[in-house]
N, C-alpha and C positions, 0 to 999 in steps of 0.2 A: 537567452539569459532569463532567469525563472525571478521575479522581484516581488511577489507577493505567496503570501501563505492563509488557510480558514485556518484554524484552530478553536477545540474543546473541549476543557480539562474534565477529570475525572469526575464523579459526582458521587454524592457522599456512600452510595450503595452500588458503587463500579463492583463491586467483590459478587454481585449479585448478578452480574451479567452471563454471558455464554461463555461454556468453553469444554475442549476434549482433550484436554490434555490435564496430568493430573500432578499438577507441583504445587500444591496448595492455595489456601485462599491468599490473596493479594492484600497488602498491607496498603490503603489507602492512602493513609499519611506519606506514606513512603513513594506511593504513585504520584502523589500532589508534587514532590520535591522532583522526582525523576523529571515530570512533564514539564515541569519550568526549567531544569535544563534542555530542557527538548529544544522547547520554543526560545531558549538562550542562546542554542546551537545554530538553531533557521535565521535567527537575528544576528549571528557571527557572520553566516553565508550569504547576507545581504539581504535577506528577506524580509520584507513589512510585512508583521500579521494581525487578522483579523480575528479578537478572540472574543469568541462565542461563549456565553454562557453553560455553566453545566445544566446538565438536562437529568435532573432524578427518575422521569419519566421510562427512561430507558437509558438502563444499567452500562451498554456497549456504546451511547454517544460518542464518545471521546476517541472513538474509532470511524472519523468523520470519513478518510476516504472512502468508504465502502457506498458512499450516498451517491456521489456523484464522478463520471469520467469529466475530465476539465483538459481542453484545446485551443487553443487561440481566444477567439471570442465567442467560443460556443460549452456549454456546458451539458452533460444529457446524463439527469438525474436516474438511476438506479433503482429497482425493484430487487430489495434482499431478498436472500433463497431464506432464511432466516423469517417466521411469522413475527415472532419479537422483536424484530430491527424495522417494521415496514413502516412506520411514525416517525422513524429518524428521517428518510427524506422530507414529506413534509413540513420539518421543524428549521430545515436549512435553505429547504428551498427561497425560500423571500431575499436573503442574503445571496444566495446566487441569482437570483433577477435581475438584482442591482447590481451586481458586477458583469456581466454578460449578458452580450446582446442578443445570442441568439442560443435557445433552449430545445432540448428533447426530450423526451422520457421512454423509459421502456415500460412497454403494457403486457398484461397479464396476456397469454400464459409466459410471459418470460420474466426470468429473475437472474438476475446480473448482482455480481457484488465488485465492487472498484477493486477489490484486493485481487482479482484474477484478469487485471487489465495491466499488463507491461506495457510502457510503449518505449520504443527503440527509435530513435527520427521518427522518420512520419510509416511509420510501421507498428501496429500494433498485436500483440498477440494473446490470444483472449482464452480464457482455462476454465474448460468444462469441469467443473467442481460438484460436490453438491450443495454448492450456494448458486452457483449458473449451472444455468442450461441451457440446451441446445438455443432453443428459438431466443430466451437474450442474447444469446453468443451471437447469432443470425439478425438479429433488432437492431445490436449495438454494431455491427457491420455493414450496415447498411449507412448510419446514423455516419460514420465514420466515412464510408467509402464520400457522404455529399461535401464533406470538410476535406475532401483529398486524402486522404488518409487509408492506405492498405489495412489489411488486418489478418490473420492465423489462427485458426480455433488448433487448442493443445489438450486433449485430455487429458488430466491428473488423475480421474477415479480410480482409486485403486492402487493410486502411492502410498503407501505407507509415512504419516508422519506430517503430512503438509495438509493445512486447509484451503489456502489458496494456492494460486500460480505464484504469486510475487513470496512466498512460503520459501520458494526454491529457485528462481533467480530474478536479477536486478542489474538495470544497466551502469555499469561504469563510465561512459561517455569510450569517445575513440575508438568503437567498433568493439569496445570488451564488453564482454557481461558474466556477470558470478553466478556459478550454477550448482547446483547438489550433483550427488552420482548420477541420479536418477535421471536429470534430464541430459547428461555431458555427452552422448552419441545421439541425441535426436537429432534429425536430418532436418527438423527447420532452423538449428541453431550451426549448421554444417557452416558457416559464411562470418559467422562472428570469431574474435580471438576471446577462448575459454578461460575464464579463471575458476579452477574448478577447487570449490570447498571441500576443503579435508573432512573425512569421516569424523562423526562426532561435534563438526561445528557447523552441522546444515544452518541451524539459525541465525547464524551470521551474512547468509543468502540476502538476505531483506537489506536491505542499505538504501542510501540516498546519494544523489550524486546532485550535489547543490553547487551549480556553478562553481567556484575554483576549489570546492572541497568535497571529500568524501565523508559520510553520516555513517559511523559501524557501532551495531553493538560492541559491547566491549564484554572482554572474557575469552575470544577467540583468539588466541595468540599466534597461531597459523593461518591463518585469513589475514589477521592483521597487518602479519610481517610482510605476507605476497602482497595486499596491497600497496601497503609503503614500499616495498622495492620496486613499484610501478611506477612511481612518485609523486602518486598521490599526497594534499595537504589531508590528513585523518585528524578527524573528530571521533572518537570511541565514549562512547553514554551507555550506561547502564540500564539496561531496559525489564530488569528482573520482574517486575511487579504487572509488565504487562503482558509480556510473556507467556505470567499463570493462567493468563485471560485469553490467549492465541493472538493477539498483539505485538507487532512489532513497527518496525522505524515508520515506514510506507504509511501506515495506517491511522496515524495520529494527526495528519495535515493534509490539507488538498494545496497542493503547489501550483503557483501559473506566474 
């Protein structure tokens, strides 16, 4: 059961961060309101969160997962593929000392971003992106294999449309997990029951599965309906503002 969350809201020059995708600039104010339903939503699903200060310093803060993979009592802080993210670990790491016992990091040459870390039970499967690379993907498997923990390197390069793994799928709990086209005949996900996102709503992929409820963007009316016929409790939030930024649900909290 997942009972705590980090959390860090936007800061005043979010609109200034990274991004490849081209829906315009993000409306701050408007990100400020989304994010406090966010964290309204983790506090619905039972979650106590730790909320971090904005960090003007860098624009992508408030996409805190990317810093760190989070496991039991062990944390192992990230190297973005990103040169403009690499002071976000850093900035959380102190907070993560104090909450876990036991720490790793990934060292140069590897760079790891959280966004390309699924984990499914104690199985994790890691997405060759160009934010990871090989040897983080080989660093954080290793880091994984001493906590008990399998792991699956997936390459994404070369999909169209996604920047991470968790881009295009997310686990449900009870052996399901939501997937895009792209990945619905990969032979490593041959063992799970598919719910596979209808063309046009890939970004509804990204979701949370927060103890007795499910976290969905909202906007996806076909995603949403398979869910709830699954019967699922849904929480649907509006995630437009981050979105423009390559942001979605996953990426706003480190859950444990």
């Amino acid at each position: 059961m997942l009972t705590h969350a980090l959390v860090r809201p936007p800061s005043a020059n979010f609109a200034d961060g990274l991004t490849s995708v081209a829906l315009g600039k993000p409306d701050v104010a408007r990100a400020l309101e989304q994010h406090a339903c966010y964290c309204a939503a983790l506090e619905q699903c039972g979650l106590v969160l730790t909320r971090l200060a904005a960090d003007a310093d860098f624009p992508d803060s408030a996409f805190v997962e990317d810093t760190a993979i989070v496991t039991g009592d062990v944390a192992i802080l990230t190297r973005p593929g990103a040169a403009a993210r690499a002071g976000e670990v850093a900035r959380i790491e102190p907070t993560l000392r104090a909450i876990f016992l036991r720490i790793h990091a990934i060292a140069t040459p590897g760079t790891l971003d959280g966004g390309d870390v699924c984990r499914i039970e104690n199985h994790c499967f890691i997405g060759l992106s160009e934010r990871t690379n090989e040897d983080g993907a080989r660093q954080l498997a290793g880091f994984l294999a001493q906590e008990g923990c399998t792991s699956t390197a997936i390459d994404i390069r070369g999909i169209r449309g996604i920047l991470h793994l968790k881009s295009g799928i997310s686990y449900l709990g009870n052996g399901r997990i939501a997937l895009i086209d792209a990945f619905a005949q990969h032979t490593a996900f041959r063992n799970y029951e598919i719910v596979q996102v209808a063309r046009g709503e890939g970004y509804a992929a990204n979701l949370l599965r927060l103890n007795d409820h499910v976290v969905i963007a909202a906007g996806f009316p076909k995603f949403e309906a398979a869910v709830r016929a699954l019967g699922y409790d849904v929480i649907a939030l509006d995630m437009s503002e981050f979105r423009k930024m390559d942001g979605a649900l996953t990426c706003l909290s480190l859950r444990f």
